[in-house]
C-alpha positions as CSV (number, residue, x, y, z in Angstrom):
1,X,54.4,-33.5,-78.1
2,X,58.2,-34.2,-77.7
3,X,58.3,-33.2,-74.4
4,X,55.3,-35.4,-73.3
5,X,57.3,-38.4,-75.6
6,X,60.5,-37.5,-73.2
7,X,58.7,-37.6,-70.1
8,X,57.2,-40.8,-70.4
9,X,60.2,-42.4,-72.1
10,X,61.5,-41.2,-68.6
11,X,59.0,-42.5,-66.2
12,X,57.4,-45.5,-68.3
13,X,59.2,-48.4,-66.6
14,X,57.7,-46.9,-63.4
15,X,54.1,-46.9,-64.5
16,X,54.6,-50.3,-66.3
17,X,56.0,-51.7,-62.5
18,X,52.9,-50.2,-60.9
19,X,50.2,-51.3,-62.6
20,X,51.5,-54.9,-63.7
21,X,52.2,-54.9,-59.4
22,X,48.4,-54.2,-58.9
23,X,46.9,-56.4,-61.9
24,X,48.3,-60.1,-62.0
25,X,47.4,-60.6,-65.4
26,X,49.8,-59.8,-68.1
27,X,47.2,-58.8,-70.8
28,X,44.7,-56.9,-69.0
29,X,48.0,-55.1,-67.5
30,X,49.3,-53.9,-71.1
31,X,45.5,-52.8,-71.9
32,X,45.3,-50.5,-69.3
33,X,49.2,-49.4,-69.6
34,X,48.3,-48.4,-73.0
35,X,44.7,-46.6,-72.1
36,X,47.3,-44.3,-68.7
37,X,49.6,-43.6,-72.1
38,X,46.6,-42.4,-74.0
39,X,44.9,-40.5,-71.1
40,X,48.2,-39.0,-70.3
41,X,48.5,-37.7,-73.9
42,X,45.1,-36.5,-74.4
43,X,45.3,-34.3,-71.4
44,X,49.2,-33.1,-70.9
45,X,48.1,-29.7,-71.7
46,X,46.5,-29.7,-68.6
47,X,49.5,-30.5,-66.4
48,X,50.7,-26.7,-65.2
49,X,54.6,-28.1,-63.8
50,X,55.9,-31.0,-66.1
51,X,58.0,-31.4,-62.5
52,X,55.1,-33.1,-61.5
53,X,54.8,-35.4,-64.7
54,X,55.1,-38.8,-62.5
55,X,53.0,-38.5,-59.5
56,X,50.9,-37.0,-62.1
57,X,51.1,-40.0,-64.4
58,X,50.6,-42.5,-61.6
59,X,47.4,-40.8,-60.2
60,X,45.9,-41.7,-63.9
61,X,47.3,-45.2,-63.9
62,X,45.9,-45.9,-60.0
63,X,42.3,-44.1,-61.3
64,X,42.4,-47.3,-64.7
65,X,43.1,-49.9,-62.5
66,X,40.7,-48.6,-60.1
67,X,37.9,-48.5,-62.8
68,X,39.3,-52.2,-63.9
69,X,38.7,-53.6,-60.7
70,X,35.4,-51.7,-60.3
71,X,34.1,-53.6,-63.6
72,X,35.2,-56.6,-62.3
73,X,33.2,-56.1,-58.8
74,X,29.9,-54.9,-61.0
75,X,29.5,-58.9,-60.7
76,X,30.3,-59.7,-57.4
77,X,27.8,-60.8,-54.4
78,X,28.4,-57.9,-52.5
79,X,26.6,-55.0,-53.6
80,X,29.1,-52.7,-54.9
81,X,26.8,-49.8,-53.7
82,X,26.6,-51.0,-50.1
83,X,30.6,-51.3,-50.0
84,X,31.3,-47.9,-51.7
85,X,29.0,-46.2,-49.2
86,X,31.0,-47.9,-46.1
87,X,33.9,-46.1,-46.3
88,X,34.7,-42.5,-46.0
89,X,37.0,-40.1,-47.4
90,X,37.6,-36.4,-47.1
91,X,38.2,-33.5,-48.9
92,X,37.9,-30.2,-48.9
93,X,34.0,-30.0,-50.0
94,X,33.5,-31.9,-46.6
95,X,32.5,-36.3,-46.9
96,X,32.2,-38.2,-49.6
97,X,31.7,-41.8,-50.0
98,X,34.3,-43.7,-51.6
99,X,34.5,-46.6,-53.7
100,X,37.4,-48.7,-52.1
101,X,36.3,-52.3,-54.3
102,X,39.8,-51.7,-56.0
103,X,41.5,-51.2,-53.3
104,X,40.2,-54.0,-51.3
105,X,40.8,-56.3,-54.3
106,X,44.4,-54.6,-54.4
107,X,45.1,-56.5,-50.8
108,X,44.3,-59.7,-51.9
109,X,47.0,-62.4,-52.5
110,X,47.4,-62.8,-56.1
111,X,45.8,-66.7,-55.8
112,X,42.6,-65.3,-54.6
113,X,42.2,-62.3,-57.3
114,X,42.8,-64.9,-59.9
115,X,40.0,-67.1,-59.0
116,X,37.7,-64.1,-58.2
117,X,39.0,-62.6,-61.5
118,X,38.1,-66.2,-63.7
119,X,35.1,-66.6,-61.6
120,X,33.5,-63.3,-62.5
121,X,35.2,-61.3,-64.7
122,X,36.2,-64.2,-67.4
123,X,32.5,-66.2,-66.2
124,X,34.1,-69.2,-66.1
125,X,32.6,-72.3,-64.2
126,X,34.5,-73.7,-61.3
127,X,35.3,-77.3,-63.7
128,X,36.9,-74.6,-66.3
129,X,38.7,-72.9,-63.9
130,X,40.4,-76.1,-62.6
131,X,40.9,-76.9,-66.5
132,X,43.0,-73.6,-66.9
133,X,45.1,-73.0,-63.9
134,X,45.7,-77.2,-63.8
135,X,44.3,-77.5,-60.2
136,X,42.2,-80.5,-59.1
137,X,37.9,-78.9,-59.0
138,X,37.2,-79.1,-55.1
139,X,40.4,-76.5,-54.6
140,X,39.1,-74.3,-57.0
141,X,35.7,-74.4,-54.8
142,X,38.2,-74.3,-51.8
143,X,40.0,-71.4,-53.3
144,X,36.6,-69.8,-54.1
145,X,35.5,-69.8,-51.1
146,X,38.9,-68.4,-49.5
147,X,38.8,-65.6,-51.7
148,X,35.2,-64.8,-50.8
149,X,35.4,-64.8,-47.1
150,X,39.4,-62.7,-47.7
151,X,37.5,-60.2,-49.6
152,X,34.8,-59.7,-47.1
153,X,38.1,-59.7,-43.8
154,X,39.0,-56.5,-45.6
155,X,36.0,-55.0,-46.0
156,X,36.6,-51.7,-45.0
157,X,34.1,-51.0,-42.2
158,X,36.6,-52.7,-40.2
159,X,38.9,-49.3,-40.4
160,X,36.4,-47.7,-37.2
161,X,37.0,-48.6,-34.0
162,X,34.5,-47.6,-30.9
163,X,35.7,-44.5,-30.1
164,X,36.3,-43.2,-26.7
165,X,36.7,-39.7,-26.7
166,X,34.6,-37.0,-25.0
167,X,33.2,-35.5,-28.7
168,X,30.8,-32.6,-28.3
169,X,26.5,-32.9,-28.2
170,X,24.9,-31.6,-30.6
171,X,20.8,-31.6,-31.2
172,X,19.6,-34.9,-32.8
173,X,18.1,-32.8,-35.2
174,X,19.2,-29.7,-37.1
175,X,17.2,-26.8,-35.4
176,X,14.7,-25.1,-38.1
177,X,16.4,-22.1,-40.8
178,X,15.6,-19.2,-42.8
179,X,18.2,-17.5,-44.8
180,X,17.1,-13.9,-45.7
181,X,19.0,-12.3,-48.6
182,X,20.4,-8.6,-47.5
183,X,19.9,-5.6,-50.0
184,X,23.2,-4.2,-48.7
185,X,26.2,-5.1,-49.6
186,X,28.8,-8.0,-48.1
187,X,31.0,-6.7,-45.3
188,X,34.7,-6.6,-45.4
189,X,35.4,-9.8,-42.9
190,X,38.9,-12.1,-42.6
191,X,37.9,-16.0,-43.1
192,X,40.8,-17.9,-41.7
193,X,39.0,-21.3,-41.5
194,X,39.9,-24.2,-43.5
195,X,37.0,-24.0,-45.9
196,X,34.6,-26.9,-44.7
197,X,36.3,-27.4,-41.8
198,X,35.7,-24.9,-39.6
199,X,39.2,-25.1,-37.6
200,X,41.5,-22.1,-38.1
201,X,45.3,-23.8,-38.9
202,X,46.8,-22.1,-35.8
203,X,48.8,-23.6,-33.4
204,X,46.2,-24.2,-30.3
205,X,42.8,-23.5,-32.1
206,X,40.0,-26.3,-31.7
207,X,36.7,-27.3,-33.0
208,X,33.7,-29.7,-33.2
209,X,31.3,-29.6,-36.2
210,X,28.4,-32.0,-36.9
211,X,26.5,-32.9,-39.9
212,X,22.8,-33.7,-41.0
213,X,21.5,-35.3,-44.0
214,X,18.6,-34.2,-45.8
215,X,15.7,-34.4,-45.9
216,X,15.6,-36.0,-42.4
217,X,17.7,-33.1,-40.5
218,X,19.0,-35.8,-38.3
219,X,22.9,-35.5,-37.7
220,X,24.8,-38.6,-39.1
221,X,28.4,-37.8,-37.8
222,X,30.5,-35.4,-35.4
223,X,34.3,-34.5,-35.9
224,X,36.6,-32.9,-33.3
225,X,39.4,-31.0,-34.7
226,X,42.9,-29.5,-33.1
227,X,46.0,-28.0,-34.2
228,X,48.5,-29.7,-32.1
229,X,52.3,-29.2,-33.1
230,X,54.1,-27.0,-36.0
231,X,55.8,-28.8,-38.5
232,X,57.7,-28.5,-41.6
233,X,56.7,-29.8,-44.7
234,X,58.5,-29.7,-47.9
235,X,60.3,-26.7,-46.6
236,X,57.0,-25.0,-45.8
237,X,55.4,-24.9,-42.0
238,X,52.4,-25.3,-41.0
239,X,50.2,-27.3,-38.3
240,X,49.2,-30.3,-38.0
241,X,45.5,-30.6,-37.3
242,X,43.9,-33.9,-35.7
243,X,40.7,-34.9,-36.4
244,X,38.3,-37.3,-35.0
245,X,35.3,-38.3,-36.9
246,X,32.4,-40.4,-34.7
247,X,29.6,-41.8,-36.3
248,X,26.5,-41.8,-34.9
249,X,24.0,-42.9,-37.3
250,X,21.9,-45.8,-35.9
251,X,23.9,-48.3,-37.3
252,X,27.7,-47.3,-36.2
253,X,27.2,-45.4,-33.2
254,X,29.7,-44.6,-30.9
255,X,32.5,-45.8,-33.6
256,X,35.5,-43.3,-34.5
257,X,38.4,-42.7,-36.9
258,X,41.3,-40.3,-36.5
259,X,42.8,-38.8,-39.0
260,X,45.4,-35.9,-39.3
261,X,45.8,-32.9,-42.4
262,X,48.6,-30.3,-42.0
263,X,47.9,-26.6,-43.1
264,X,48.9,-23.5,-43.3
265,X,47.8,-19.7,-42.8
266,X,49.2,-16.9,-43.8
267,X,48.2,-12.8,-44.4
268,X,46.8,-14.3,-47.8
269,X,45.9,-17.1,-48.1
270,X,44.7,-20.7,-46.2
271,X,45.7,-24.0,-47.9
272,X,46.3,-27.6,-47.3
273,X,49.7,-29.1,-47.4
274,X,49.5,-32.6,-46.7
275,X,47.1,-35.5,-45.4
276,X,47.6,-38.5,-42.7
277,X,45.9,-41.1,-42.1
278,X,46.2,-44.9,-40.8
279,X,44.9,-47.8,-42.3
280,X,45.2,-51.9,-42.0
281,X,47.8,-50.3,-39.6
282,X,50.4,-48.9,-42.6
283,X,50.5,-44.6,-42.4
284,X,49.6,-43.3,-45.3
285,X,50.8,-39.6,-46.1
286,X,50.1,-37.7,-49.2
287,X,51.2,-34.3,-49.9
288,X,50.9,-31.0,-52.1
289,X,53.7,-32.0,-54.3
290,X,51.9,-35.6,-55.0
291,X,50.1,-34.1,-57.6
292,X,46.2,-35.0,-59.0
293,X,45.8,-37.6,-55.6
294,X,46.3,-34.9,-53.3
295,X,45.4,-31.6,-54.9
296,X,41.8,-33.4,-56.0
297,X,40.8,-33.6,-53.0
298,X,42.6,-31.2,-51.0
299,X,43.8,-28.5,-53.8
300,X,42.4,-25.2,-53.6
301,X,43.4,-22.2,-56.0
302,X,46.2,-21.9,-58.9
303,X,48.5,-24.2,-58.2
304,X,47.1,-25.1,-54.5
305,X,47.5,-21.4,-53.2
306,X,44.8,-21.4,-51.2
307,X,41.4,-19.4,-50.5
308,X,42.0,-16.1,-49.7
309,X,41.2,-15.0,-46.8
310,X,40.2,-11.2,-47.2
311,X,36.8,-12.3,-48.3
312,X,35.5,-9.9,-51.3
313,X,33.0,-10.6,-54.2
314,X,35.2,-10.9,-57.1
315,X,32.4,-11.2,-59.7
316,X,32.8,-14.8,-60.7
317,X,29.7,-16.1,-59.5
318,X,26.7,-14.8,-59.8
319,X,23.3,-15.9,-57.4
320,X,20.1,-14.7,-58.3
321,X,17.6,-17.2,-55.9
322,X,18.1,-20.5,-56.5
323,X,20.3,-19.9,-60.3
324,X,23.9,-19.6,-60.7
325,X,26.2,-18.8,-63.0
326,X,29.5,-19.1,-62.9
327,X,32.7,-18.8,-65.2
328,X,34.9,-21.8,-64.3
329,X,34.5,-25.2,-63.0
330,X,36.0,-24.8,-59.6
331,X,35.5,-21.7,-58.0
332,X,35.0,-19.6,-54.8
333,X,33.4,-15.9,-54.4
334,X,31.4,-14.4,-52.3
335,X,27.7,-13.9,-53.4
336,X,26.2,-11.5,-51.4
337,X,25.2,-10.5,-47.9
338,X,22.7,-12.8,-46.0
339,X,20.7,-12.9,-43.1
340,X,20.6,-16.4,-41.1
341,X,17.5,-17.1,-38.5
342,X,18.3,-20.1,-36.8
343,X,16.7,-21.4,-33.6
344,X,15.8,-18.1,-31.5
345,X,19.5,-16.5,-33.1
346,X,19.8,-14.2,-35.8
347,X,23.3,-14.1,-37.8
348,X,24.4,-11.4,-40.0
349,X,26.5,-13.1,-42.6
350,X,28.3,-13.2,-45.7
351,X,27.7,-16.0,-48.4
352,X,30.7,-17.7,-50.1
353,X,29.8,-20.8,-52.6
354,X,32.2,-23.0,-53.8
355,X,32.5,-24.8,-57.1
356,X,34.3,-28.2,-57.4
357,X,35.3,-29.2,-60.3
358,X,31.1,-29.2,-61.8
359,X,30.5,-31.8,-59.1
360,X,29.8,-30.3,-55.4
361,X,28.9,-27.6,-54.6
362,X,29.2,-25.7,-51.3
363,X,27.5,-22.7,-49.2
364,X,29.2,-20.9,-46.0
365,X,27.4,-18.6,-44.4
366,X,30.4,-16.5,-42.7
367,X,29.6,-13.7,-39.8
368,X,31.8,-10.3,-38.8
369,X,33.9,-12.6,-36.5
370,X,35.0,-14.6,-39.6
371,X,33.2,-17.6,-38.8
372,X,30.6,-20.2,-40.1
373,X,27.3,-20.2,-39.2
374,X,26.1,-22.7,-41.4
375,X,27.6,-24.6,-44.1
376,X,25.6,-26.5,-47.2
377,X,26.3,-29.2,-49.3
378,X,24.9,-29.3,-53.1
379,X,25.9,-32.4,-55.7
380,X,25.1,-31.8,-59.0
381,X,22.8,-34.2,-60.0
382,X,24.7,-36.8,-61.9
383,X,27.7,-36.5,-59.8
384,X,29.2,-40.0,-58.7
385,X,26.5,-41.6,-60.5
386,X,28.4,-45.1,-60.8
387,X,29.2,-45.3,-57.5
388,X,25.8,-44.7,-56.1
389,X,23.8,-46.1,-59.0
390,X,21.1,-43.5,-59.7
391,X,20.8,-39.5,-59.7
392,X,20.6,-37.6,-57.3
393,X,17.2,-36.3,-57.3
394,X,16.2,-39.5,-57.8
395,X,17.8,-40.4,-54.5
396,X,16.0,-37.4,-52.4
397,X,13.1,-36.1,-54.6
398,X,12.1,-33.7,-51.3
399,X,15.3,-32.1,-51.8
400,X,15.9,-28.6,-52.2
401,X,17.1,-28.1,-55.8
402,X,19.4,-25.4,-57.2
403,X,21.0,-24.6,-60.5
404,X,24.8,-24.0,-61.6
405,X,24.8,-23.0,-65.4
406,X,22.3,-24.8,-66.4
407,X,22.7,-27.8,-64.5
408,X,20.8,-29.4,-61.4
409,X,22.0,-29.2,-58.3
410,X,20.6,-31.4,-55.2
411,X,20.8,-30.5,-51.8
412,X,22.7,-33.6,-49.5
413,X,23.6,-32.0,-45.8
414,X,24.4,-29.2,-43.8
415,X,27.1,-28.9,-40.9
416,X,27.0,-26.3,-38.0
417,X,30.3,-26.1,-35.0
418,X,30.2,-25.7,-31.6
419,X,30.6,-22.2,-32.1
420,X,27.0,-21.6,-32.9
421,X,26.3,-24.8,-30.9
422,X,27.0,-23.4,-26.9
């Protein structure tokens, strides 16, 4: 391991600055330098371009102080559940839910993590608190109280803002479905979409998409996508995509967020190159070469190549009714030929599915045009169990249930565009 010893010889004043900048206190800083160091070692064979050693090294030292904040929220008033479900990120597999209690805890003034931090993470009563930071008792309730009502400022529902943009309608509920498997073979067919998200990365193309949770069918949220300009990242072009994502659950209706990912299409392949968004009014932009933050959630093929877009069965997954099996952890291949009967339309169509990393899983139903019909959303059944506090088929026991070598798969929601949707 001498060239994983040079490397972080090189780079270890850099992860010591980040993480003792996100976590005040000096010990629990060294701890979690040492567990990044450890991490890091454990899994260098796993890093494919030592060029990418720091961001690389960083995204494990953000993830540790992420899960040291996390512990220290596990005690806090605010359900941790209720704030990791308020926030959404995206991906490539579509939505997830994202636990932001770091991060939120990140923004805080270092006087007000410290006295959440003795409060719950050390236990220590408010008169002990004065005791060790040498502050008189009723500003350590003051302080309390500041940090409490800070905390709950940067909540991150506030991040929507009530849209007002003409999004598309779609039906309240998703319309009835049959899928028919075909005894013939898949059809030759281009896919140029972005996988999930329905827009083709050409300069002019548009979409809207919605989504509906299970087992309810009701939609929960509609994006609006476009590929407004050409631009030139990191020597490669592409376009940049807006995207609009309304809520329109009962709770948050009517409220939006805009977001922007840059991608690019060529005779091979479709991949993402880059991801803006806006937040507490800084712009945040990560990129392809930023290593494990972008490329796990945006990274797709060796080395982010892409999908292909001549869609073929390779032979790498393999669906026989509700089993499959498959030969690597994150993988794409089409299935098989299907038949879809939705509504009073009938859609002859080829079935890709999508393996993340043994978490999601995905099904696109793709006609002769190159377009998706329907698109499905499986988690396997102990994915993000921390975050959401129970398994999956615990959470929806009406679910439809698959399995992926072995495993348990639970279906979450589906998604259909305006190009089914006229």
């Amino acid at each position: 391991m001498d060239k994983f010893n040079l490397l972080l010889a090189q780079h270890r004043s850099v992860l010591e600055r980040f993480v003792r900048f996100r976590v005040s206190n000096p010990f629990d800083a060294d701890d979690i330098i040492q567990e990044v160091c450890i991490s890091a070692y454990q899994s260098f064979s796993t890093l494919k371009c030592t060029a990418l050693f720091k961001p690389w090294l960083i995204s494990i030292a953000r993830n540790k102080c992420t899960d040291y904040f996390r512990r220290l929220a596990k005690t806090m008033e605010l359900p941790i559940n209720e704030i990791s479900e308020g926030r959404l990120s995206y991906g490539r597999m579509g939505i997830i839910a994202d636990n932001c209690v770091g991060d939120t805890l990140d923004k805080l003034g270092d006087k007000d993590k410290q006295v959440l931090y003795l409060y719950y993470f050390r236990e220590l009563s408010q008169s002990e608190i004065a005791k060790r930071i040498g502050i008189p008792l009723g500003t350590v309730k003051s302080r309390l109280h500041t940090a409490k009502a800070n905390f709950r400022k940067l909540y991150p529902h506030q991040h929507l803002t009530k849209g007002g943009s003409n999004m598309k309608k779609f039906p309240e509920y998703l319309p009835e479905y049959k899928l028919e498997k075909h005894s013939q073979a898949p059809f030759p067919v281009r896919f140029e979409e972005l996988m999930g998200w329905f827009i083709i990365p050409r300069l002019g193309e548009q979409c809207s998409w919605a989504q509906y949770d299970m087992p309810e069918r009701k939609i929960t949220d509609i994006y609006s996508s476009k590929a407004e300009k050409r631009v030139v990242l990191h020597g490669i072009e592409g376009v940049e995509i807006e995207n609009i994502h309304q809520c329109v659950n009962d709770n948050t209706s009517g409220e939006e967020n805009k977001f922007y990912f840059i991608a690019q299409l060529t005779e091979e392949y479709c991949r993402w190159l880059g991801n803006r968004y806006s937040e507490d009014g800084v712009e945040h932009i990560i990129t392809f070469l930023d290593g494990d933050e972008f490329l796990s959630a945006w990274g797709a093929g060796e080395n982010n190549i892409g999908e292909a877009v001549n869609v073929m069965p390779r032979g790498e997954i393999n669906k026989n009714g509700d089993n499959i099996t498959a030969g690597k952890s994150s993988i794409t291949d089409c299935v098989g030929r299907y038949t879809v009967n939705m509504g009073d339309s009938s859609y002859d169509t080829d079935l890709l599915v999508s393996i993340f990393n043994d978490g999601p899983l995905t099904e696109q139903y793709i006609d002769k045009n190159g377009r998706t019909v329907l698109w499905r959303r499986f988690n396997r059944d102990d994915w993000a169990i921390e975050r959401y506090g129970q398994k999956w088929s615990e959470r929806f026991p009406e679910n439809e249930r698959i399995t992926v070598n072995g495993s348990t798969y639970i279906h979450w929601y589906d998604c259909i565009s305006d190009y089914i949707n006229q």
